[in-house]
C-alpha positions as CSV (number, residue, x, y, z in Angstrom):
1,X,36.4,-31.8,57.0
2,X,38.4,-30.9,60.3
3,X,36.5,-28.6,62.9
4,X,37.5,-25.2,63.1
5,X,36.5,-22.1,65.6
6,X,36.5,-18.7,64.8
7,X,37.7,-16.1,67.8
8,X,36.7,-12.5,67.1
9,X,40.0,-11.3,65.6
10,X,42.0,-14.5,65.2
11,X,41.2,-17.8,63.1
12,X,42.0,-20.9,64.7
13,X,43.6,-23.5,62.6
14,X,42.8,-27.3,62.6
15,X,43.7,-29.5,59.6
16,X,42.4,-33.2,60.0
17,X,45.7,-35.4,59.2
18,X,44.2,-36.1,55.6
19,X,45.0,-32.2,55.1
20,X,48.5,-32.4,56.8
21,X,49.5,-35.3,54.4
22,X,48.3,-33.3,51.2
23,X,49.7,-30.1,52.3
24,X,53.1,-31.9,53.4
25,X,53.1,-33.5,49.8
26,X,52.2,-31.0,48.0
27,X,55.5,-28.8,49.8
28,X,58.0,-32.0,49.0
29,X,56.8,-32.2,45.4
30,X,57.9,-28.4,45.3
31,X,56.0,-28.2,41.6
32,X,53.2,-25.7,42.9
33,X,53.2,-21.9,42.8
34,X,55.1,-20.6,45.0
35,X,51.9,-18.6,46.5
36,X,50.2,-22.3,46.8
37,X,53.3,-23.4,49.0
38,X,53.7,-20.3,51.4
39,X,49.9,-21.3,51.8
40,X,50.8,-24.5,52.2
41,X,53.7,-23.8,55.3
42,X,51.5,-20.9,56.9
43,X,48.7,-23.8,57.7
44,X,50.8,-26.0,58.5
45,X,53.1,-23.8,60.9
46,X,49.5,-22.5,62.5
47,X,48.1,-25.4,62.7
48,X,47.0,-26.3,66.7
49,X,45.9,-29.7,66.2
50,X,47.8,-32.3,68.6
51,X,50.0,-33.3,65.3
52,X,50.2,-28.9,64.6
53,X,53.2,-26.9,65.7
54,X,50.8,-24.1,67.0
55,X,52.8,-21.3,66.0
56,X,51.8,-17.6,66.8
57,X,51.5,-14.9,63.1
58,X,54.7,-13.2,64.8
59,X,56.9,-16.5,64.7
60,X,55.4,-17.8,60.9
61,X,56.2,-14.1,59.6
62,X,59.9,-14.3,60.8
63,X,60.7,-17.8,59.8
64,X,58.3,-18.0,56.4
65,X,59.4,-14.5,55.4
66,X,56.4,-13.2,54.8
67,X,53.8,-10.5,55.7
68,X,51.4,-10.7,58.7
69,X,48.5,-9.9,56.3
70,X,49.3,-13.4,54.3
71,X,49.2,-15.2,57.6
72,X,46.1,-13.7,58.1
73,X,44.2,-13.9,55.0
74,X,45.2,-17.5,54.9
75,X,43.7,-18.1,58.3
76,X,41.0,-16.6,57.5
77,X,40.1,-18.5,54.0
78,X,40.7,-22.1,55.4
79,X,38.4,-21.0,58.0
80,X,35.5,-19.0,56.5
81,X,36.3,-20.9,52.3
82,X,36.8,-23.8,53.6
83,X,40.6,-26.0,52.7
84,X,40.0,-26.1,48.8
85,X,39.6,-22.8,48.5
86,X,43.1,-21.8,50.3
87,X,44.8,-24.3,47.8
88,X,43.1,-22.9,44.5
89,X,43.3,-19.8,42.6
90,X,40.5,-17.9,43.1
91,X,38.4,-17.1,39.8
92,X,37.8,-13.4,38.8
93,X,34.2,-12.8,37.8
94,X,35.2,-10.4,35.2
95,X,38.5,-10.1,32.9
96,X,41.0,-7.9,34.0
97,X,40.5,-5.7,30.6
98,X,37.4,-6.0,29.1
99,X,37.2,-7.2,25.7
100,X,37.1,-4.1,23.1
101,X,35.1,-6.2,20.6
102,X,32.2,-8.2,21.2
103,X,31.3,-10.8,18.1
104,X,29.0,-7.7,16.6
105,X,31.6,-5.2,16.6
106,X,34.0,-8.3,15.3
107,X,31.6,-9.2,12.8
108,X,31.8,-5.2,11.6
109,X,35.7,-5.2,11.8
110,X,35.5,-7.9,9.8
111,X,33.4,-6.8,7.1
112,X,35.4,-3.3,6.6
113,X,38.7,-5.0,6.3
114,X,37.2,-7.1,3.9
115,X,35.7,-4.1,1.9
116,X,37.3,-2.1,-0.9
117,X,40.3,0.0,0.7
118,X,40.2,4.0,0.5
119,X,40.8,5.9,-2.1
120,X,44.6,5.6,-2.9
121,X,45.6,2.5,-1.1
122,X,45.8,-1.0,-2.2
123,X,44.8,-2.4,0.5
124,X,43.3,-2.0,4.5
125,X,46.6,-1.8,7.1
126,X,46.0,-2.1,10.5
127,X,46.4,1.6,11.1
128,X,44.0,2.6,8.4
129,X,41.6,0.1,10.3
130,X,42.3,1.0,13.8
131,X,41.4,5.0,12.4
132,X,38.2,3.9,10.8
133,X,36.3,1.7,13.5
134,X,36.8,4.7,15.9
135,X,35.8,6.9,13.1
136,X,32.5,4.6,12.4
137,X,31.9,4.5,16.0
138,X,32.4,0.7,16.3
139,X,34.4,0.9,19.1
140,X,35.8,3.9,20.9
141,X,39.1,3.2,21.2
142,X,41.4,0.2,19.8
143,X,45.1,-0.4,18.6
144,X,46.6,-1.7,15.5
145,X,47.9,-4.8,17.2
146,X,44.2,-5.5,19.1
147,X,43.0,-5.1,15.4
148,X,45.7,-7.2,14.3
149,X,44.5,-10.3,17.0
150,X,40.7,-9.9,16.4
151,X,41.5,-10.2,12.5
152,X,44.1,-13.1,12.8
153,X,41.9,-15.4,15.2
154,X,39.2,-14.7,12.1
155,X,41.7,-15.6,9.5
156,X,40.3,-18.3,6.5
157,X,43.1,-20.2,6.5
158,X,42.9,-23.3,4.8
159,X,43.2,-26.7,6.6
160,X,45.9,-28.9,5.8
161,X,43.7,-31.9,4.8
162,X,42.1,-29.1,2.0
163,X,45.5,-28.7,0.8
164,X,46.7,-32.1,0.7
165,X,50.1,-33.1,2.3
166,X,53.0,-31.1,1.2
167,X,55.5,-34.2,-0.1
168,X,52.1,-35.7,-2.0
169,X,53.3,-36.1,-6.0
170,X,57.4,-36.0,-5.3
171,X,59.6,-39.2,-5.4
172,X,62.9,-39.3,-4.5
173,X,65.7,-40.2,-7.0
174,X,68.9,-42.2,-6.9
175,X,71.8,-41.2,-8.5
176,X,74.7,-43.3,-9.5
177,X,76.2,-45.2,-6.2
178,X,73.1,-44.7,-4.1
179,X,73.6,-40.9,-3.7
180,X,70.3,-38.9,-3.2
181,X,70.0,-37.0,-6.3
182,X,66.7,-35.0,-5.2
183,X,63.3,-34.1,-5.4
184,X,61.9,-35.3,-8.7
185,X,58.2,-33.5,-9.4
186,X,55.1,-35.4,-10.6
187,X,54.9,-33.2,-13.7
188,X,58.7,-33.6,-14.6
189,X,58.5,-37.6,-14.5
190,X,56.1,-38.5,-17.0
């Protein structure tokens, strides 16, 4: 790992010549994010080592075309994250949304769909379901297509090797001069 100082405001870049080479490759493959490659020309732009250009925020910003604050907060993760960290995505600690249902409140969803339907209706839709797991206090809030997910990544489908393959008990049939006459069915040949 290359040394690097820290100045009160501003982070010094140094990149051994193991991390010029990868971040030099990684730009000429061109099959990164483009977020990873602006990353990627910022370090090496700021870079002061003997084989770094050395170039000042103000002169990266103008010929990147990009914000001083990205100069910045890339400076300042190689320095204090160390170079894998610039490179990779960070990981949120927590979804974005959080999940409506938990595997109870699944579980419960589950059950009432699989109930009797009310009174008058042949059968649950995902309206009538969405209405009565806020009515039941399952869940506070939730749409027909959230329902709609929760109860199609439950779904008892059955396995293809359950059902046998598809073209199992056909043979195909010849007609006169080699012409394909069709599908002939196992219970219509014997």
């Amino acid at each position: 790992m290359a040394g690097r100082a820290t100045s009160v405001k501003k982070y010094i870049v140094r990149l051994s010549a193991e991390e010029r080479e990868q971040l030099q490759t990684l730009i000429r493959k061109g099959k990164s994010p483009a977020r990873r490659l602006l990353k990627a020309r910022i370090l090496l732009k700021a870079d002061v080592s003997e084989a770094g250009e050395g170039w000042s925020d103000s002169k990266i910003v103008e010929a990147l075309e990009t914000s001083a604050s990205m100069v910045y907060r890339a400076r300042r993760q190689l320095v204090e994250e160390g170079f894998e960290a610039v490179l990779s995505r960070k990981q949120r600690a927590t979804p974005a949304v959080p999940p409506i249902f938990d595997g109870e409140k699944e579980a419960k969803l589950i059950a009432l769909a699989c109930s009797k339907p009310p009174k008058g209706r042949a059968r649950w839709s995902l309206r009538l379901l969405e209405d009565k797991v806020v009515e039941l206090a399952i869940v506070d809030r939730a749409s027909d297509s959230t329902i709609g997910r929760v109860l199609k990544k439950h779904s008892q489908a059955p396995s293809p090797g359950a059902m046998g393959h598809p073209a199992e008990g056909q043979q195909r049939l010849r007609g006169g001069y080699g012409r394909r006459a069709g599908r002939l069915y196992a219970a219509a040949r014997s």
